[in-house]
C-alpha positions as CSV (number, residue, x, y, z in Angstrom):
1,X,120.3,95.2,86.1
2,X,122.7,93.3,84.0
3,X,123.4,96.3,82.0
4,X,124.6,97.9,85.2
5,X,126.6,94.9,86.0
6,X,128.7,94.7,82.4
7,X,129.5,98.8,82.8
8,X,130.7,98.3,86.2
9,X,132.8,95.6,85.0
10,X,134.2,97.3,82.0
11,X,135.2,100.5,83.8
12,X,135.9,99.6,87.4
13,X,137.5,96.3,86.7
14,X,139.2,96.2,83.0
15,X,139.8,100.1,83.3
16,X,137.6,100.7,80.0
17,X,137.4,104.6,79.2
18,X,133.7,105.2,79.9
19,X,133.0,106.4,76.1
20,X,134.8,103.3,75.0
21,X,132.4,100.7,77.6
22,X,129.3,103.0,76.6
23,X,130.1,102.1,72.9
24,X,130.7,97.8,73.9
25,X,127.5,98.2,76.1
26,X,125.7,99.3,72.9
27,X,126.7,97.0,70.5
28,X,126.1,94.5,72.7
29,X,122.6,93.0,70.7
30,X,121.2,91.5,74.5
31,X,120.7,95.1,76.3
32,X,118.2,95.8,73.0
33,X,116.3,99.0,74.0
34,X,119.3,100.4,75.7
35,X,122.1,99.7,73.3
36,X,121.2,102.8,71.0
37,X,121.3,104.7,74.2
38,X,124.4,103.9,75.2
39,X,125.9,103.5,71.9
40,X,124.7,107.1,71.0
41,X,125.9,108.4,74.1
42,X,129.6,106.6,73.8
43,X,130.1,108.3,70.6
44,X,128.9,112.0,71.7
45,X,131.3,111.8,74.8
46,X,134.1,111.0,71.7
47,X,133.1,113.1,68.5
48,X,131.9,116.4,70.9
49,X,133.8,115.5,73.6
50,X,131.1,116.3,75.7
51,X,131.1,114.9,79.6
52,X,129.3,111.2,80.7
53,X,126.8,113.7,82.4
54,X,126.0,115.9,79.4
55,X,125.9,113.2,76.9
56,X,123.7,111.2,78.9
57,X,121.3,113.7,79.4
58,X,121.5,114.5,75.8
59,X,121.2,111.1,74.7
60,X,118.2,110.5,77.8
61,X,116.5,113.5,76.2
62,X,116.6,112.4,72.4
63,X,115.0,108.8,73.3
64,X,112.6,109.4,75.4
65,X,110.1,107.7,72.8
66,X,111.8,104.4,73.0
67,X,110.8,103.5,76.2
68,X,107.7,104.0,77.8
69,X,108.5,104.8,81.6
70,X,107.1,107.7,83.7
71,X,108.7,111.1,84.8
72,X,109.8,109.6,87.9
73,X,111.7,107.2,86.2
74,X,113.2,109.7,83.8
75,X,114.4,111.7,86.8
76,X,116.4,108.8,88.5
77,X,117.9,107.6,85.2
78,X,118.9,111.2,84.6
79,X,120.4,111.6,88.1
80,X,122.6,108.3,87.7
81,X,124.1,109.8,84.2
82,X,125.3,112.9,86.4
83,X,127.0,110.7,88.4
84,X,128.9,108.9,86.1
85,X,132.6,109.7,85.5
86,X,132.9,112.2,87.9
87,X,135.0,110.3,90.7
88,X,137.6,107.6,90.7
89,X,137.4,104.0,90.0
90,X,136.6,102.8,93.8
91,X,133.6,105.8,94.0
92,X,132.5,104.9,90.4
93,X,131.7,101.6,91.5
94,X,130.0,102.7,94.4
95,X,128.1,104.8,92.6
96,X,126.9,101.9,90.1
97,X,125.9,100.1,92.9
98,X,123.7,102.3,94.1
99,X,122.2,102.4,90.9
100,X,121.8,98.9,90.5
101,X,119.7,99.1,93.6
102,X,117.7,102.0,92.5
103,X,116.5,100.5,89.0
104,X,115.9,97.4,91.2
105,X,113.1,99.2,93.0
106,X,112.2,100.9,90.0
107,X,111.5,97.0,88.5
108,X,109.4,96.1,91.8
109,X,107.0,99.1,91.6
110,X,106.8,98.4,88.0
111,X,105.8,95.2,88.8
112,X,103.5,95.8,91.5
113,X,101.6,98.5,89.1
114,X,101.1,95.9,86.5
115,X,100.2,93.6,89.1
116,X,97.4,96.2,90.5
117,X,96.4,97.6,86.8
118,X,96.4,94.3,85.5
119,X,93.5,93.0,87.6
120,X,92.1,96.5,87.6
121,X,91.9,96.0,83.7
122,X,90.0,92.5,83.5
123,X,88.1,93.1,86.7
124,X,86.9,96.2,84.1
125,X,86.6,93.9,80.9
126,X,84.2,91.2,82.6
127,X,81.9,93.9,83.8
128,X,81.7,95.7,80.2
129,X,80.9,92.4,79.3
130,X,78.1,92.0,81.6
131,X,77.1,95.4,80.9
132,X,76.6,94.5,76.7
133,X,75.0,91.2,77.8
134,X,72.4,93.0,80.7
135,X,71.9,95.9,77.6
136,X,71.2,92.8,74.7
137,X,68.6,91.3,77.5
């Protein structure tokens, strides 16, 4: 995930404070359903001076209408903000990483659901339209 990617960069790499990269990531108009997210949880770290881990679960918590995913999915992107900012540079990375690879699976199933659904849906929709044609006969 690119967003993944940039955060890493801003904090392991230019030594960003993580409010500060939260607040670049989300006014960065590319990451579009994540930017209030990130933005929103930059400036709660800063104005309540609230943890990463807090404010992120805050902020997860608050926007839970903005993106349709299931509770699984909820549950891991919680468990990555209680991660963040709790270790050093070389561990924060680490720990980015293995969230990179996480959502990446997250994506495959995803896919692999629509995939299934997908043909599960027209598969559904030609027979209904069998159905009205067999009931107009």
């Amino acid at each position: 995930m690119e967003i993944l990617l940039n955060l890493k960069n801003r904090i392991c790499s230019l030594g960003i404070p993580l409010h500060a990269a939260f607040e670049d990531i989300g006014t960065d108009k590319t990451v579009e359903l994540w930017s209030e997210i990130f933005l929103n949880c930059g400036q709660i770290m800063k104005e309540q001076r609230l943890d990463a881990g807090s404010a992120w679960k805050k902020v997860i918590s608050e926007n839970r209408g903005l993106l349709p995913l299931e509770q699984a999915d909820w549950d891991s992107i919680n468990d990555f903000g209680e991660l963040l900012g709790k270790s050093d540079r070389l561990n924060q990375e680490s720990v980015l990483d293995m969230a990179r690879e996480s959502i990446a699976l997250l994506e495959k199933k995803a896919e692999e659901a629509m995939k299934t659904k997908g043909k599960l849906y027209r598969n559904l929709g030609a027979l209904c339209g069998a159905a009205v044609v067999i009931v107009l006969i």
